[in-house]
Z-matrix of the N, CA and C atoms (Angstrom, degrees):
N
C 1 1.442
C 2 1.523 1 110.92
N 3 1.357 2 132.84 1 -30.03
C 4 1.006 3 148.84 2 -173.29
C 5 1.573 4 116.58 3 -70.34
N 6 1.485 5 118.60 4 -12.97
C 7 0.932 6 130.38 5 170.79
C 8 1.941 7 124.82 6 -87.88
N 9 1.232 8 76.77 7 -49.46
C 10 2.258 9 97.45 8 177.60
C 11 1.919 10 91.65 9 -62.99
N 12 1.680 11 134.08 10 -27.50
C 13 0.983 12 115.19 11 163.66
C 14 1.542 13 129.55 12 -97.44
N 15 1.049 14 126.55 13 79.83
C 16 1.367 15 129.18 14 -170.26
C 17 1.380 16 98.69 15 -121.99
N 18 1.375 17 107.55 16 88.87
C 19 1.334 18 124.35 17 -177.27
C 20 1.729 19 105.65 18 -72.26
N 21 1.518 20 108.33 19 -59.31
C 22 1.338 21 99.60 20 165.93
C 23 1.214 22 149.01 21 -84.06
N 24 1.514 23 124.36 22 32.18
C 25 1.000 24 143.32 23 169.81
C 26 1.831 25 114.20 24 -58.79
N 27 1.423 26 122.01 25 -167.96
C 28 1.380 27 110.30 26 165.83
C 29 1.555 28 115.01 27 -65.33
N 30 1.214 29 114.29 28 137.13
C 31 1.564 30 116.31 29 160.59
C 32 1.691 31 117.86 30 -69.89
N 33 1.452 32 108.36 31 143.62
C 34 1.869 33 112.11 32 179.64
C 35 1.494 34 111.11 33 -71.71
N 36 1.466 35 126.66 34 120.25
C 37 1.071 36 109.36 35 162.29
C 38 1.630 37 119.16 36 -115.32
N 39 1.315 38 106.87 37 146.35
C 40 1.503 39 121.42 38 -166.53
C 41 1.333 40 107.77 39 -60.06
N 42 1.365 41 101.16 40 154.06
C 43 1.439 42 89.93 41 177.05
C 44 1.720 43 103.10 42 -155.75
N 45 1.133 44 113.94 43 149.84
C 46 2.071 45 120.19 44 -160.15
C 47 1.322 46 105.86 45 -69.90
N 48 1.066 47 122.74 46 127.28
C 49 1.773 48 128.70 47 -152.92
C 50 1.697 49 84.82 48 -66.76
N 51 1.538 50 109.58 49 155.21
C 52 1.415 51 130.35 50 166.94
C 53 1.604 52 110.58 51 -60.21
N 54 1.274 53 100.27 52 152.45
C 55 1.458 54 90.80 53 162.34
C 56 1.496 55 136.17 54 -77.77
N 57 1.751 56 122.91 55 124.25
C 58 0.904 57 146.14 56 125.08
C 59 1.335 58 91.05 57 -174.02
N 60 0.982 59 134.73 58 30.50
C 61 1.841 60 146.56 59 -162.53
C 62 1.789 61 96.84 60 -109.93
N 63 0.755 62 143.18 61 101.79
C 64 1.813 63 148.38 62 178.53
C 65 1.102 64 110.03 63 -130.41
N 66 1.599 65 124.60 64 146.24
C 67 1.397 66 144.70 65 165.62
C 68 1.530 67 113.70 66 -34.02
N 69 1.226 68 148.93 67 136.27
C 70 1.603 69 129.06 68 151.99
C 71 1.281 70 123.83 69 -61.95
N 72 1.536 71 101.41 70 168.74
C 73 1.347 72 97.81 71 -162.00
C 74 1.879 73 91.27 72 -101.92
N 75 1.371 74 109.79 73 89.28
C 76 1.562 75 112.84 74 171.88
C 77 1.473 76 102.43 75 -54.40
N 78 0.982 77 112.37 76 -50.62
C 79 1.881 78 97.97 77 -157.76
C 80 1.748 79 112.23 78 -88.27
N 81 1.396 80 110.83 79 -6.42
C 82 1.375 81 107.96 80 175.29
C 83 1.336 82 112.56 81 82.73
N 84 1.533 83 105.59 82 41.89
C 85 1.868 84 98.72 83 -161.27
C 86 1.693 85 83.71 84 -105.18
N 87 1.224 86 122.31 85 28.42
C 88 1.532 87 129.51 86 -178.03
C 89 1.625 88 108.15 87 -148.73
N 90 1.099 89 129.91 88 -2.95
C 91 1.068 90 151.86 89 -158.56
C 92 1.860 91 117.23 90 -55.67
N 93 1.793 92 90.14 91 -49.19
C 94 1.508 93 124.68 92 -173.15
C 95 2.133 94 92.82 93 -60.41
N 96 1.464 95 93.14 94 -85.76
C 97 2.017 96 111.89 95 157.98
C 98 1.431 97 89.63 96 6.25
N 99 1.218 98 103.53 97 -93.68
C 100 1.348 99 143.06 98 -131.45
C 101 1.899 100 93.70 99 -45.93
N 102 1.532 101 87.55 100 -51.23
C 103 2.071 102 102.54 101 -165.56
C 104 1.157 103 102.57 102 -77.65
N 105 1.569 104 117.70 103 -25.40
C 106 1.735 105 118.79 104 -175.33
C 107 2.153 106 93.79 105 -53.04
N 108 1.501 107 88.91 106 -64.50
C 109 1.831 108 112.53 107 -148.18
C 110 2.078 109 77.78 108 -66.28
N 111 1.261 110 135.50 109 -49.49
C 112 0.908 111 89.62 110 179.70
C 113 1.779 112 146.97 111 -86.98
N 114 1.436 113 104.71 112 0.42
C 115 1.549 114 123.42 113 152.99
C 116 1.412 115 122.06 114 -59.68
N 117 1.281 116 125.25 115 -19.80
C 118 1.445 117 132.00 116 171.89
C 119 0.813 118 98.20 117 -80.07
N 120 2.030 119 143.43 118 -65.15
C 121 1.158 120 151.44 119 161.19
C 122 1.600 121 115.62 120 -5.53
N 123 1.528 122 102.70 121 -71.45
C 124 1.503 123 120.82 122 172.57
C 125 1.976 124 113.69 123 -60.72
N 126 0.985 125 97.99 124 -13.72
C 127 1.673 126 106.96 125 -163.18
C 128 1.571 127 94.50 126 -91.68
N 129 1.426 128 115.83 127 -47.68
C 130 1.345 129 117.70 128 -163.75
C 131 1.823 130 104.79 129 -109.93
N 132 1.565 131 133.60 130 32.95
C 133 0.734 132 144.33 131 131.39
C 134 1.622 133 103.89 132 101.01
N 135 1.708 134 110.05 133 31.78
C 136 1.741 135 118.11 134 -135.08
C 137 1.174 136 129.89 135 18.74
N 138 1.078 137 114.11 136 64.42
C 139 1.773 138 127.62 137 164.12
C 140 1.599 139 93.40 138 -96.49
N 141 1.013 140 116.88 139 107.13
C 142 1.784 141 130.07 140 -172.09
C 143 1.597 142 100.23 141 -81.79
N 144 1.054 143 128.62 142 -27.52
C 145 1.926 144 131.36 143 164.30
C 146 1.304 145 98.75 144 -48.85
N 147 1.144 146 138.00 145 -45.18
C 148 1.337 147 123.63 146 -164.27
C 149 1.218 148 131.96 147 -115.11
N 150 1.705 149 98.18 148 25.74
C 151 1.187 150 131.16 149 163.12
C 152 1.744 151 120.81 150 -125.17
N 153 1.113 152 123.64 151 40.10
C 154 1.003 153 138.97 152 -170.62
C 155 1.562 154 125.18 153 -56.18
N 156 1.365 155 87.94 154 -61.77
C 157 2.060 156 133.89 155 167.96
C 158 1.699 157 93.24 156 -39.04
N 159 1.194 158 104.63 157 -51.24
C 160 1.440 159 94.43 158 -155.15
C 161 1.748 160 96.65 159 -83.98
N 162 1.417 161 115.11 160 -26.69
C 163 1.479 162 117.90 161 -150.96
C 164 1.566 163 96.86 162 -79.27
N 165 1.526 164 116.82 163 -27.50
C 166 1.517 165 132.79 164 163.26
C 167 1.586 166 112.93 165 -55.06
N 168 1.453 167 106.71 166 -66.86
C 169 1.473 168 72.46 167 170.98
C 170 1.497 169 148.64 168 -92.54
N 171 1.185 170 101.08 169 10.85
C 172 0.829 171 129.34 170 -176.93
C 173 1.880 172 104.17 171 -59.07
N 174 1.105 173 92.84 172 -69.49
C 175 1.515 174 109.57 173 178.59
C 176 1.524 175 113.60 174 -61.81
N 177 1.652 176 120.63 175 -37.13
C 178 1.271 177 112.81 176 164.17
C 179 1.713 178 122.60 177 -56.25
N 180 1.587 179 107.98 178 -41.81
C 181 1.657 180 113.63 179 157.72
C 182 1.603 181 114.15 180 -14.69
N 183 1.442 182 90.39 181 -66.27
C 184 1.450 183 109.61 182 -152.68
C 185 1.826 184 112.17 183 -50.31
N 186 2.134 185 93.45 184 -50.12
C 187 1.084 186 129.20 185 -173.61
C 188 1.860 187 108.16 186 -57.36
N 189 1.296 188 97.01 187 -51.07
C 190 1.645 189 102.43 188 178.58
C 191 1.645 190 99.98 189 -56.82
N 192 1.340 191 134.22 190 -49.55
C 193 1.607 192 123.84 191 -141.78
C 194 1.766 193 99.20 192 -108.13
N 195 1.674 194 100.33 193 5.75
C 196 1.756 195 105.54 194 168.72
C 197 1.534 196 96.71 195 77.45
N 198 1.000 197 112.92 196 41.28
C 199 1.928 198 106.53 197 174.51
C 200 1.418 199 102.28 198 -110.85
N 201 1.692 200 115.75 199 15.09
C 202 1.543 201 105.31 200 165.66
C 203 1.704 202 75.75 201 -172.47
N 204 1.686 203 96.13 202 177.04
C 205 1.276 204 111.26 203 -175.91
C 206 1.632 205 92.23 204 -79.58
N 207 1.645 206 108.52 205 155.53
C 208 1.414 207 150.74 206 172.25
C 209 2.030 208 88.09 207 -70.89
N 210 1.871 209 92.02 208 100.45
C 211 1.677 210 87.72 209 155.30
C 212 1.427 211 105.59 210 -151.30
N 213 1.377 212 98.97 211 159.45
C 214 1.834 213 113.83 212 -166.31
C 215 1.530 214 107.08 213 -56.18
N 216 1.188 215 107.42 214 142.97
C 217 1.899 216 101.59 215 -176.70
C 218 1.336 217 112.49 216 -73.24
N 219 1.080 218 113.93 217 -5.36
C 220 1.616 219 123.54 218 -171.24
C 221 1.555 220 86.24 219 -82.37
N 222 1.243 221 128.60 220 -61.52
C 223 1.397 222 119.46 221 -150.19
C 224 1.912 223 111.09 222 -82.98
N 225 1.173 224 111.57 223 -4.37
C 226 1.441 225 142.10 224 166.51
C 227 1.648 226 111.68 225 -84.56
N 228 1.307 227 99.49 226 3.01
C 229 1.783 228 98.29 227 -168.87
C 230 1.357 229 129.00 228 59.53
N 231 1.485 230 123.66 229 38.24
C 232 1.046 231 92.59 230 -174.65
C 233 2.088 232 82.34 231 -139.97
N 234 1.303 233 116.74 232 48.87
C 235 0.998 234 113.86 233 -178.51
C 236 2.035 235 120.94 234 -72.36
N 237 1.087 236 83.17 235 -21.38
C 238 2.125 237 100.27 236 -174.76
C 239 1.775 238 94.76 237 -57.98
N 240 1.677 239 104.21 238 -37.33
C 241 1.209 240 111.46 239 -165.59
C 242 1.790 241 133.92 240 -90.34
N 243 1.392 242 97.31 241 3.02
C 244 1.406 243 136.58 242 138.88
C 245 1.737 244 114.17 243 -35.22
N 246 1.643 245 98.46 244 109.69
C 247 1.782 246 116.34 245 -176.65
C 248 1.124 247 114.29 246 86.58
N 249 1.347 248 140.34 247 10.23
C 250 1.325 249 157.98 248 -162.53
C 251 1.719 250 123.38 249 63.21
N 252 1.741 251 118.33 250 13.93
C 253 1.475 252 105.19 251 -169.97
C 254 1.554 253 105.09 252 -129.39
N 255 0.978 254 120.29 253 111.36
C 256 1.523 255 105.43 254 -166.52
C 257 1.817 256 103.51 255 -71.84
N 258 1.302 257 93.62 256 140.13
C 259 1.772 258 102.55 257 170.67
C 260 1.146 259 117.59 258 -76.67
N 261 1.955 260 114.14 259 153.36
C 262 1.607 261 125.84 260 -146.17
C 263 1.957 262 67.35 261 -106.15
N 264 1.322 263 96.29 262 137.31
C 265 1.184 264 115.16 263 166.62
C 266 1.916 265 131.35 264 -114.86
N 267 1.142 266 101.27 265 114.59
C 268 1.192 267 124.45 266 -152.42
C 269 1.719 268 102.70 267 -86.71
């Protein structure tokens, strides 16, 4: 028993979740996103490639209303999908 109380041992300090770790979306201000990308999911047998469109905005949602950090779509992978047309890749 003398062990589980070690009051003075090191104290825990918190620390800001890693990334892919984000707030929920309590109010559903992503909600719409969310049911699109996962009906495509369900539609296309979860093959997540061919749900891309949705997984973009999805995540931009998020990005606009601060429910994750602000990052470039390029570095999120989804740079092809930049101007609205994704490029035929050769």
């Amino acid at each position: 028993m003398s062990t589980a109380m070690n009051f003075g041992s090191k104290s825990f300090q918190p620390r800001a979740p890693e990334k892919g770790s984000f707030p929920l979306d309590h109010f559903g201000e992503c909600k719409s996103f969310k049911e699109k990308f996962m009906k495509c999911l369900r539609d296309n047998k979860f093959e997540n490639a061919l749900c891309r469109k949705e997984s973009k905005a999805y995540l931009e949602c998020r990005m606009e209303r601060q429910l994750m950090a602000q990052e470039p779509l390029e570095k999120l992978g989804f740079g092809d999908l930049i101007g609205g047309k994704p490029e035929a890749k050769t």
